[in-house]
N, C-alpha and C positions, 0 to 999 in steps of 0.2 A: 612335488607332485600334488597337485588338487586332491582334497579331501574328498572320499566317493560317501554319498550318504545316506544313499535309497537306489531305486529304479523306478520308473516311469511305468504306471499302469492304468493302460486304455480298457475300459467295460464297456461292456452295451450300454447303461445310464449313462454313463461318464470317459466318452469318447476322448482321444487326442483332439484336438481342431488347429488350423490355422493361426488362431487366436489365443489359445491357452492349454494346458495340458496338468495332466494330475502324477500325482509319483509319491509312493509308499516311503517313509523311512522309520529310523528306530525311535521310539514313545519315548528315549533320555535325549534324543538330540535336539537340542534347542536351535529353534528361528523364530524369527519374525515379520511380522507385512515388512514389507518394501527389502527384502534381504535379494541376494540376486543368484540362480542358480545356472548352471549351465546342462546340455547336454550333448554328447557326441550324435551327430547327426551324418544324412546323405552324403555323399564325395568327400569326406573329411572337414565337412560342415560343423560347427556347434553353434547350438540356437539356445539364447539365452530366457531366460523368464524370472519375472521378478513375482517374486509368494502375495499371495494374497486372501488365502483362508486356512488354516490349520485345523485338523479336526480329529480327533482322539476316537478309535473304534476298538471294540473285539470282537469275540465271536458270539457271545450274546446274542440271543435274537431279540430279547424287550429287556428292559427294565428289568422286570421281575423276577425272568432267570438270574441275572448278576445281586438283588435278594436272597434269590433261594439258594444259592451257590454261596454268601456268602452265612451259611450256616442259619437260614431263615431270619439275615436280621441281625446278626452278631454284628457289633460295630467298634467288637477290639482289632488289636493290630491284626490278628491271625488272620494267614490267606485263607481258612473257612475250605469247604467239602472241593473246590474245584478252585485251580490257576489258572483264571481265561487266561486268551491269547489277544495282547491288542499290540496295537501299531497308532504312530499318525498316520494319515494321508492330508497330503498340500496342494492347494490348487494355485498353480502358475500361471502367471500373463506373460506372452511372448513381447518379448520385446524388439529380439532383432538375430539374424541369422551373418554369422560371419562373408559367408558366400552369399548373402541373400535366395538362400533356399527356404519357400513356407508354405514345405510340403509337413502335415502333422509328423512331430517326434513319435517314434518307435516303441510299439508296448516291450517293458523288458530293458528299455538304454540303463545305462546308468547315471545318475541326477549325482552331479560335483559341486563343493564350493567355489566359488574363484576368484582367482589370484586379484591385486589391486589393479592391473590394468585393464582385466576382462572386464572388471565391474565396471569401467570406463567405456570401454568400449559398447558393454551393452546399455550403457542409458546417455551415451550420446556425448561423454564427457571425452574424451581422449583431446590431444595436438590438433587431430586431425581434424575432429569436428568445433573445435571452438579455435576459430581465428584469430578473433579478438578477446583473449579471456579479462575477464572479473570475477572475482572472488564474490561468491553470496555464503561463502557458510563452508561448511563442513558435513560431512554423514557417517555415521559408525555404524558398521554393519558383524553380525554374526556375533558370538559370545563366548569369552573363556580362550584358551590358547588362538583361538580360528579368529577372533575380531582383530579387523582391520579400521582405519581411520583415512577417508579421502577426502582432500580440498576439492572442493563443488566450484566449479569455474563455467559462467557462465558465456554466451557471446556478446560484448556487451552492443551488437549491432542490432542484438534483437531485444535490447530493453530499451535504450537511448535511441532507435533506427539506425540506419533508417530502413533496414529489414522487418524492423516491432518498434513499438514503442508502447510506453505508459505501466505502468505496474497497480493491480489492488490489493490491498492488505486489509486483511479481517482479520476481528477476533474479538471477541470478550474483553471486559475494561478489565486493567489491572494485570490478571494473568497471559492477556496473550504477550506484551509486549511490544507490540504494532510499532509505538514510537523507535524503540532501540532497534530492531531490524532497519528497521528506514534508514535511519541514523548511520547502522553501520554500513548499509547499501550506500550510501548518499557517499560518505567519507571514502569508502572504498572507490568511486566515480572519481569524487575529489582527488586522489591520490592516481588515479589511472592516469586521466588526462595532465595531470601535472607532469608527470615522468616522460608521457610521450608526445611528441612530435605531431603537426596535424591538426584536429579538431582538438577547439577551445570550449569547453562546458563553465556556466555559471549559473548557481543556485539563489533560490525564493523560499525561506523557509517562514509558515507561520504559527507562531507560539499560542496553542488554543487551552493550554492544561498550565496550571500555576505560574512555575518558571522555565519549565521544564529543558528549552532551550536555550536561555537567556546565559549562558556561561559556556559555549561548545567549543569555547577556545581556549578553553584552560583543563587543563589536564587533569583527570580522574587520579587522588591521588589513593584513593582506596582499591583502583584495580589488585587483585592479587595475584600471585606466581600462575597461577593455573590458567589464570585469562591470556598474563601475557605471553606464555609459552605458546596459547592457540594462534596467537599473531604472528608470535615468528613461524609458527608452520605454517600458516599460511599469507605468510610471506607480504604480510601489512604491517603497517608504525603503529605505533601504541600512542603519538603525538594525536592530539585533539585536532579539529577544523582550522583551517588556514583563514585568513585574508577576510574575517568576517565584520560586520557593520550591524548595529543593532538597534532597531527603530520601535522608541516607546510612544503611547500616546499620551498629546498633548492634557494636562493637568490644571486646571486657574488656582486649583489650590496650590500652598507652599509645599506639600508633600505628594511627591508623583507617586508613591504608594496607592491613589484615591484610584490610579487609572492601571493599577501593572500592581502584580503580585510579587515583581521583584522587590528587592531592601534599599531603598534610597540610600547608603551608602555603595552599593555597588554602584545602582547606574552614573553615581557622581562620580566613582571610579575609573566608569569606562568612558564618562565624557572627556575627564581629563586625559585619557588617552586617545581623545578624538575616533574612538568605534562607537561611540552609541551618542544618539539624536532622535530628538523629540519631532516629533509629529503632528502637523496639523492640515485641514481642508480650509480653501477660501473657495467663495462663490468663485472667484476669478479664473481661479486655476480648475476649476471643477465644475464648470457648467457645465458640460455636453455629458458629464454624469450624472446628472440627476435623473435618467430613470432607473440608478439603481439603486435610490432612496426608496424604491417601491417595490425591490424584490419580491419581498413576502405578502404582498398584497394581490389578493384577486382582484383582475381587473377583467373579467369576463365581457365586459359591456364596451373597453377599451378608453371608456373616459377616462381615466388617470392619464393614457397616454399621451392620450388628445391637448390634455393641458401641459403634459411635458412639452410636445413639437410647439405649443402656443408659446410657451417662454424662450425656448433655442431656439425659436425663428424671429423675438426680438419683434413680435407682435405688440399691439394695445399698448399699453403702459410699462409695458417688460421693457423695453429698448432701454439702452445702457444700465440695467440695475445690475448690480456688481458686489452687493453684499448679502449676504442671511440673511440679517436683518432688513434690509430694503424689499426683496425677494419677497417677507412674512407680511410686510407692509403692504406692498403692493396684489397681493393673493388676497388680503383681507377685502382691498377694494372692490376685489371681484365675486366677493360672497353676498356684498349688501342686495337687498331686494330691491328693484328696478334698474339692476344696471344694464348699459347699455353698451360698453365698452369693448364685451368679453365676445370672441368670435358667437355668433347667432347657433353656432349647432352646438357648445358647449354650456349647461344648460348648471344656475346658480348654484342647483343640488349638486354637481357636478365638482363644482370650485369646493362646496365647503366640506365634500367630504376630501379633496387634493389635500386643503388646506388641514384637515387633520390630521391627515399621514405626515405631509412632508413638516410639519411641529413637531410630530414626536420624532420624526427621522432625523432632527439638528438641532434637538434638545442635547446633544452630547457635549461638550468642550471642546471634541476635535472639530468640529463646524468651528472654526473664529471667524474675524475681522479683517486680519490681516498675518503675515507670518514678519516676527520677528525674531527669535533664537532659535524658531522653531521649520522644519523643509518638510518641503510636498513630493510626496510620497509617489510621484508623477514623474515628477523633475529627477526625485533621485535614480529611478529606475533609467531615464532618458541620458544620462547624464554618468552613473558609478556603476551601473549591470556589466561588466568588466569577467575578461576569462579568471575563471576561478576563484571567484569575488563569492561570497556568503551572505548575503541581506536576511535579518531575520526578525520579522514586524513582532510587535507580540499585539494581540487581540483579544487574550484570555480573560481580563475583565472587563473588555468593552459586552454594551446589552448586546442581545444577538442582532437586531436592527442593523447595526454600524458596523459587526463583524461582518454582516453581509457585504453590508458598501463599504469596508477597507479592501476585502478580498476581493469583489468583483470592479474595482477600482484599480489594484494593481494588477489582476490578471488581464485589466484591456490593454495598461500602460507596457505588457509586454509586449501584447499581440502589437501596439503601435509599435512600439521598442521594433519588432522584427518584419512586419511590414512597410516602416520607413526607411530604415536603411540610409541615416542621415552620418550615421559614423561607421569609419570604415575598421572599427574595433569591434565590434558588435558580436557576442558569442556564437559558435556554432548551435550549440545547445545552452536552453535555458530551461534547469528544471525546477519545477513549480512544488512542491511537498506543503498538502494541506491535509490535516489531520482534522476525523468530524467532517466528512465527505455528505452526510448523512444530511447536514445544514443548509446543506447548497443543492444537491443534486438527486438527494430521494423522492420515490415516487408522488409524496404529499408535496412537494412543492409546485408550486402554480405554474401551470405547463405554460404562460408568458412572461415566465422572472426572466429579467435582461441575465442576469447571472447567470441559469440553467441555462440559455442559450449558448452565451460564453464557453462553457464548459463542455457543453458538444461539442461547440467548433473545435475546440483545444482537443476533446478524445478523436473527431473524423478527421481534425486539419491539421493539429498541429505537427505530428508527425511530418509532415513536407517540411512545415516552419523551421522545424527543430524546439517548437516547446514539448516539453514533455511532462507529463503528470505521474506524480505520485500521490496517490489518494488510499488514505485510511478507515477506515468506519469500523463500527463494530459489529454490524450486521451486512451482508453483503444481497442478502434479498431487498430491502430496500433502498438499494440503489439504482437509479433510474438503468436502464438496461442499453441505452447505446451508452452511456459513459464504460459501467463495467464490459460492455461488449466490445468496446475496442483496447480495452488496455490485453498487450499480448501474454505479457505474466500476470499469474495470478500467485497471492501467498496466504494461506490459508493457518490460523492459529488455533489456538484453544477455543472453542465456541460450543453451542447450549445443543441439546438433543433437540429439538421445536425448531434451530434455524438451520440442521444438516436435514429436516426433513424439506425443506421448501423444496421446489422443482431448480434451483440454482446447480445442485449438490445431485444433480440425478443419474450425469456419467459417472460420476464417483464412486467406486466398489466400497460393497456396504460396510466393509471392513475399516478401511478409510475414514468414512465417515465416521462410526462407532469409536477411529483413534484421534478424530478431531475432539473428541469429546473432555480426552485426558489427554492431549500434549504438555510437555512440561514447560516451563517459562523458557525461554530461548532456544523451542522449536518449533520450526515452519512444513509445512507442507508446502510444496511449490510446485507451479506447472506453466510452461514456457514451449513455444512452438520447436525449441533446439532439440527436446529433452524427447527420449522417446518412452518416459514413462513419467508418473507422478513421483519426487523423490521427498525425503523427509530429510530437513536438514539444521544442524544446530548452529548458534553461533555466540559470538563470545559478550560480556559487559560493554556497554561502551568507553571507550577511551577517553571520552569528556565528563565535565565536574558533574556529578550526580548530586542532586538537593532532598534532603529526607524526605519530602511527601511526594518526591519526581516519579 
């Protein structure tokens, strides 16, 4: 039998409503936000509410009396001249009515804990409402003999679509953990669709922090008992990432160290086992990308662009140049004073400020000459994007220039990948996880970078496509607002009192916010259109090699 552990009390200030309702219990019973209560209601209805403010009263009427009472000011243990009388009172969010009756709860019901399938049912977890589950986590709810532990299973139609799509993840460097939720989100996908029948999913993962991903295929061997007991409850492997492929950039020095934070005996390692390849860009393979050599450039006047369509339409002197180098050669042409050459509305000032962008844009070593031990990063995608295949670029010490045009280079090479449809292997889903969301698609970025364009389409379009985005930042206000406006889950981590103030955070009961403030390492707030409330959910280490400063 449900623990009973208050009654429901409607005042003139503090009404029952449709919406939420208030209820007295005893000052030693412990709860907390997001705990889930019940109450007997209409027809043999019970209408659930999830807590969301606690608050400690007596009969006091200021301050001063519970002063005076306490012996003017005595501040030993003694209960002092008079033992108020206090109580908490809890204010609930309705979340859902067994019968769907939401008519206000009754002053006087009585307010139960409940059992693990209520908890289910009122926040939208049960068989019934999740068709397709996926494991995101776990939640522990209530305290001392009365806590319960439930796998959080979400529908995975409405992360992947094609009911939702796209996920964002915030939080604070370091404490939130933004990468290992991903990771174990991503893995747990990875393991969905391996097992069943149907749609084929395949991952784009890109390494922006040290190493941090560079080894997701070898097993954590410092997991302890405690993590992998959470996997067997919820009913996941503890094996690392499958089928993965690992894409360093290209190096002219002898040690690829110069260009990737990993240890040049690994990546020797992994080559020898034929998962990891270097990477490079030819003019060849990569002309019709060249406007997004200019992401981060304002080009408010549109001359830059003017001169990209002049080169990819093989105008003036551009026809057949086919290398960097010839490219930098021929651009110089068009900077000299008196030329004649250059279309008549693109004007010398014009070329010689192109010409200083696109220098510094293929100053890097991954611009070469030619590929020789080294594949394009085009071709692979065109060629090994394969069901349940892992590609994972690393980008981490490339300058942020060329982070831009690797990322906004493969994200088109999928869009082509999925709007060609030249093979008939081609994944259902392909999903994209780009950590540092902030570098591509916050509000300071030039409202004409080909990139930020890219990335709307993927948050308005790609859902039909089947791309789907997982995008992490650590600030979620400065992200451009249709990208975060279309992802359908949101996961909210540890974050600063200054960015739960911004207008992002304004449905969010103040309470909430105040516990984004202090969530602990591997826990998430999470809100998905399945859920019929906001749920707080933990989750376990990852299952892949962890690196000391990962």
């Amino acid at each position: 039998m449900a623990k009973v552990i208050g009654k429901v009390s409607a005042t003139e200030k503090y009404p029952s409503t449709i919406d939420e309702f208030y209820f007295w219990t005893d000052k030693k019973q412990i709860l907390s936000p997001f705990d889930v209560v019940k109450v007997n209601h209409e027809s043999g209805s019970i209408t659930f509410g999830v807590v969301e403010e606690i608050n400690h009263i007596t009969d006091a009427p200021s301050h001063f009396t519970s002063y005076i009472s306490s012996d003017f000011g005595d501040t030993n243990d003694g209960i002092g001249n008079m033992n108020r009388l206090g109580m908490n009172y809890v204010k609930a969010r309705v979340s859902g009515n067994t019968e769907n009756i939401y008519t206000p709860v009754l002053n006087g019901q009585q307010v139960s804990l409940c059992e693990p399938e209520e908890i289910r049912q009122a926040l939208g977890l049960t068989e019934k409402d999740v068709k397709n589950p996926l494991v995101c986590g776990y939640l522990e709810m209530y305290q001392g003999e009365d806590k319960v532990k439930i796998k959080v299973t979400l529908d995975s139609h409405f992360l992947v679509g094609p009911d939702g799509a796209h996920i964002n993840i915030s939080g604070i460097s370091g404490l939130a953990a933004k990468t290992s939720y991903s990771m174990f989100l991503l893995r747990a996908i990875q393991n969905k669709f391996k097992l069943e029948n149907g749609e084929t999913c395949a991952f784009v993962f890109f390494n922006v922090k040290g190493r941090d991903l560079m080894a997701i295929d070898e097993p954590n061997e410092e997991l302890g008992e405690r993590d992998r007991k959470i996997y067997e409850e919820l009913n996941l492997p503890t094996t690392p990432f499958e089928n993965v492929r690992y894409y360093y950039p290209y190096s002219k020095s002898d040690s690829a160290k110069v260009q990737s934070y990993a240890s040049p005996s690994d990546i020797e390692r992994q080559k020898k086992a034929k998962k990891a390849f270097t990477y490079k860009f030819t003019f060849g393979d990569n002309k019709d990308r060249l406007d997004l050599l200019l992401a981060n450039e304002d080009d408010s006047t549109n001359t830059l662009e003017a001169c990209v369509n002049f080169i990819l339409n093989g105008e003036g002197q551009f026809s057949g140049v086919e290398q960097w180098k010839t490219l930098k050669e021929t651009i110089d042409e068009y900077t000299k004073a008196g030329n004649t050459n250059s279309n008549k509305e693109i004007q010398v000032v014009s070329w010689r400020k192109f010409k200083r962008c696109i220098s510094k844009a293929i100053s890097n070593d991954v611009f070469g000459k030619s590929l020789v031990n080294e594949v394009d990063l085009n071709g692979e995608i065109q060629n090994h994007l394969r069901a349940n295949n892992v590609m994972v670029i690393d980008i981490a010490r490339l300058d942020e220039n060329t982070q831009s045009f690797v990322f906004g280079s493969v994200a088109r090479a999928i869009y082509d990948l999925k709007l060609g449809a030249e093979r008939d292997d081609i994944p259902d889903k392909v999903i994209l996880f780009v950590d540092e969301l902030n570098k591509y698609a916050s509000n300071d970025v030039p409202k004409n970078s080909p990139i930020l364009k890219q990335l709307l389409d993927i948050a308005e379009r790609g859902r039909s496509l089947g791309i789907i985005l997982f995008s992490v930042e650590q600030f979620r206000s400065a992200i451009h607002d249709r990208v975060k406006g279309n992802c359908a889950t949101q996961a909210y981590g540890r974050t600063n009192a200054i960015e739960v103030s911004k207008p992002d955070y304004r449905y969010i009961p103040q309470v909430y916010k105040n516990m984004m403030t202090r969530l602990d390492q591997g826990e998430y707030i999470i809100s998905n259109p399945a859920l019929r409330s906001l749920i707080n959910v933990k989750f376990p280490r990852p299952t892949y090699k962890q690196f000391p400063n990962g």
